[in-house]
C-alpha positions in Angstrom: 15.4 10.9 -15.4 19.0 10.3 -16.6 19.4 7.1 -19.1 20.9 5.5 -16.3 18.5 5.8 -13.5 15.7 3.2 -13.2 12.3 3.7 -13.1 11.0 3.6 -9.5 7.6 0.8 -8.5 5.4 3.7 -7.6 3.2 2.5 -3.9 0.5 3.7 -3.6 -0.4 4.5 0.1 -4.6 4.5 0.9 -5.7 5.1 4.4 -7.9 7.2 6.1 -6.3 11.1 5.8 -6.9 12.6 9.1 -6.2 9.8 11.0 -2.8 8.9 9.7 -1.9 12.0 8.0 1.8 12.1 10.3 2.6 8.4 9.5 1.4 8.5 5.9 3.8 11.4 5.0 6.4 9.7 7.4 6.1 6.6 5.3 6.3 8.7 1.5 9.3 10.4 2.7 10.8 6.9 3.8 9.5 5.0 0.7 11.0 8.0 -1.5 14.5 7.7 0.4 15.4 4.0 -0.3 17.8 3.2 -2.5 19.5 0.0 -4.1 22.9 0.5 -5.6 22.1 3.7 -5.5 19.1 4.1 -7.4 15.7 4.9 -5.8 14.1 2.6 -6.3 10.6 3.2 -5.4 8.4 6.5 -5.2 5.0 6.8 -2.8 1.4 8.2 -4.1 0.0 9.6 -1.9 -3.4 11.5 -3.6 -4.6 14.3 -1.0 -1.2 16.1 -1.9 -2.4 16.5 -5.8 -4.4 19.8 -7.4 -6.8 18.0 -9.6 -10.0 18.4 -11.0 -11.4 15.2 -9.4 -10.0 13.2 -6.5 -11.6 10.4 -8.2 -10.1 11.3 -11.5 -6.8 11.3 -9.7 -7.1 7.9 -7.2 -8.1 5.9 -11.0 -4.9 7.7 -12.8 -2.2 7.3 -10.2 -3.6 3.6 -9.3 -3.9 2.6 -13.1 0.2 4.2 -12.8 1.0 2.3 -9.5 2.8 -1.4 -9.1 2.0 -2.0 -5.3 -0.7 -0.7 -3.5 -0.6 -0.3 0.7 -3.4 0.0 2.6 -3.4 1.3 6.4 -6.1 0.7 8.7 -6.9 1.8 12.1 -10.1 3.0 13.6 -11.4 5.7 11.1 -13.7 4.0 8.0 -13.3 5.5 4.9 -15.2 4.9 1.7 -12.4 6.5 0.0 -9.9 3.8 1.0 -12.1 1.1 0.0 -12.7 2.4 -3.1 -8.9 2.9 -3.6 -8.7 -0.8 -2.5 -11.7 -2.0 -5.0 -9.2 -0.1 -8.1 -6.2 -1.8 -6.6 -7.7 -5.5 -6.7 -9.6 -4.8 -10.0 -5.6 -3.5 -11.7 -4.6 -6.9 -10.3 -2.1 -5.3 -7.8 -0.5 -6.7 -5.1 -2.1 -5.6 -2.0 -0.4 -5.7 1.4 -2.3 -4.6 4.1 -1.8 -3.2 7.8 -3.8 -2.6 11.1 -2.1 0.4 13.1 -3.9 1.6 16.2 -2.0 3.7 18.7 -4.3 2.0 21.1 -3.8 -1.5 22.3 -7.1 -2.0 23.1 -8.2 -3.1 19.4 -9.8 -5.7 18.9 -9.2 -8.2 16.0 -11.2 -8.2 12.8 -12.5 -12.0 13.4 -14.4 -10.3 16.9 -14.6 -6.8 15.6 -17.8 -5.1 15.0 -16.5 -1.4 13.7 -17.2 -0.7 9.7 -13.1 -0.9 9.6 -13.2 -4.5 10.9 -16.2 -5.9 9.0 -14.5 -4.7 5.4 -11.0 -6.0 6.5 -13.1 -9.1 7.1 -15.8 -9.6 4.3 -13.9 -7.5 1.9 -9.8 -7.7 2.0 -9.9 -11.3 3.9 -11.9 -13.4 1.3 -9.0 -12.7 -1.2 -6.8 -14.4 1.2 -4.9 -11.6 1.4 -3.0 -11.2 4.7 -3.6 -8.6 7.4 -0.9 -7.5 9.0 -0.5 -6.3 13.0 -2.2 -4.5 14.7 0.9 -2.6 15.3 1.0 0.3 17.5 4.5 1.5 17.4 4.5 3.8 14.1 8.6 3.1 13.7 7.8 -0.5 14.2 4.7 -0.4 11.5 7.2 1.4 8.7 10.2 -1.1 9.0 7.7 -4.2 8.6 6.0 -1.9 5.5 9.5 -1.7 3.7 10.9 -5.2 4.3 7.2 -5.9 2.6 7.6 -3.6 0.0 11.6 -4.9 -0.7 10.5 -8.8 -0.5 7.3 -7.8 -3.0 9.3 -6.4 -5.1 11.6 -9.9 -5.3 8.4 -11.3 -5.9 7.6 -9.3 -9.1 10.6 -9.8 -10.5 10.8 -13.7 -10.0 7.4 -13.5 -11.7 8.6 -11.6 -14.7 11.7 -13.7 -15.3 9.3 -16.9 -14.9 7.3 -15.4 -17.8 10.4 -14.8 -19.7 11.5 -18.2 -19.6 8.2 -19.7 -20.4 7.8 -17.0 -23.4 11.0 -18.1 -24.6 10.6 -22.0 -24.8 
């Protein structure tokens, strides 16, 4: 990195592999494209793609190294992805969360009896932590992701200057 490039807020992306495999590497190349004043300024995780010794190993290191963590949903329960999700809450990241179904037929977590619905429910829900869709357009579902990802990152940094000023009272 050139002194004059910033460091990008690394997302990491957690969903079920085989069922969004197309709209999680969709969404990396998208989340590793934007730029602001011409610096990128965020870079996607995206674990399956790394060569390590341990997927666990790996999920702990690049969550421990991540500043937002995004978490797809659809049909397919994965243990994986709540674990990911656990390390995400317990490194005190902020956490948005999405339903994408390319079915309209889903049903919504507060009537749904699948595994997927009953942890979006007893696990992600009791946070207060906002669920967002169903969406079923994929397009549709990685705009809403970024405009996310752009006003969370406003977030952090009105946190960080409130914490400046307060330090420096």
């Amino acid at each position: 990195m050139n002194a004059d490039e910033v460091e990008p807020f690394k997302v990491f992306i957690s969903s079920s592999q085989k069922e969004f495999e197309k709209l999680r590497n969709n969404l990396k190349a998208i989340i590793d494209e934007e730029k602001l004043v011409y610096q990128r300024i965020f870079k996607a995780i995206l674990v399956e793609s790394r060569k390590g010794t341990s997927i666990q190993l790996d999920i702990n290191k690049e969550i421990n190294n991540s500043s937002i963590y995004v978490g797809l949903f659809g049909r397919t329960y994965s243990e994986i992805s709540v674990e990911e999700f656990k390390k995400a809450r317990s490194n005190l990241l902020p956490v948005l969360i999405y339903r994408f179904r390319k079915d309209r037929r889903i049903r919504s977590i507060i009537s749904g009896s699948s595994d997927v619905d009953d942890f979006l429910r007893k696990e992600v829900k009791q946070y207060g932590i906002r669920i967002r869709g169903p969406y079923y357009d994929e397009d549709k579902l990685v705009e809403i992701i970024m405009t996310d990802l752009v006003f969370q990152v406003v977030e952090m940094v009105k946190e960080c200057a409130n914490i400046r000023k307060v330090i420096g009272r």
